[in-house]
N, C-alpha and C positions, 0 to 999 in steps of 0.2 A: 094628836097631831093631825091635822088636816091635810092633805093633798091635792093641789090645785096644778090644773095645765092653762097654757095661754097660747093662742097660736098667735104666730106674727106671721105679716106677710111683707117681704123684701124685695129691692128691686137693686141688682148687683151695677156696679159703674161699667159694666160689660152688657148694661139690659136685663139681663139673665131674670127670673121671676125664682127669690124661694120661699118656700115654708119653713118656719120653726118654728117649733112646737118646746116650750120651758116649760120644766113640771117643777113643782115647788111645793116646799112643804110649811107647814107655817108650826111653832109651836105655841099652842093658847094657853101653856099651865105656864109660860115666863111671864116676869113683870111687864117686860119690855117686850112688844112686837116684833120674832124675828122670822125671818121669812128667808128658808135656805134654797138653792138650786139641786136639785138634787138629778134631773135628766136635763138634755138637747138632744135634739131631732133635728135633724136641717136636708129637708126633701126639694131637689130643681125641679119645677114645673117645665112640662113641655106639653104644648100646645098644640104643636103637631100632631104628635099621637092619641091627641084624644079625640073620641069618636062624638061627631057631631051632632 
């Protein structure tokens, strides 16, 4: 089985900026393609506090 992450980047109906991060695993010995979720991450970006 393979382990695969994906970051997304969101933009909430309040503005708000997040990250999420899906980790996923895939398994290659089925016939059929399946592809489970297996983590979330979901970090608020603030822009504020980062140093420029």
């Amino acid at each position: 089985m393979a382990e695969l992450g994906t970051l997304y980047i969101v933009r909430t109906t309040e503005g708000d900026i997040l990250q999420v991060l899906r980790v996923t695993e895939e398994d290659e010995d089925s016939e059929h393609k399946e592809v489970r979720t297996t983590g979330i991450g979901v970090y608020k970006v603030d822009y504020k506090k980062q140093d420029p």
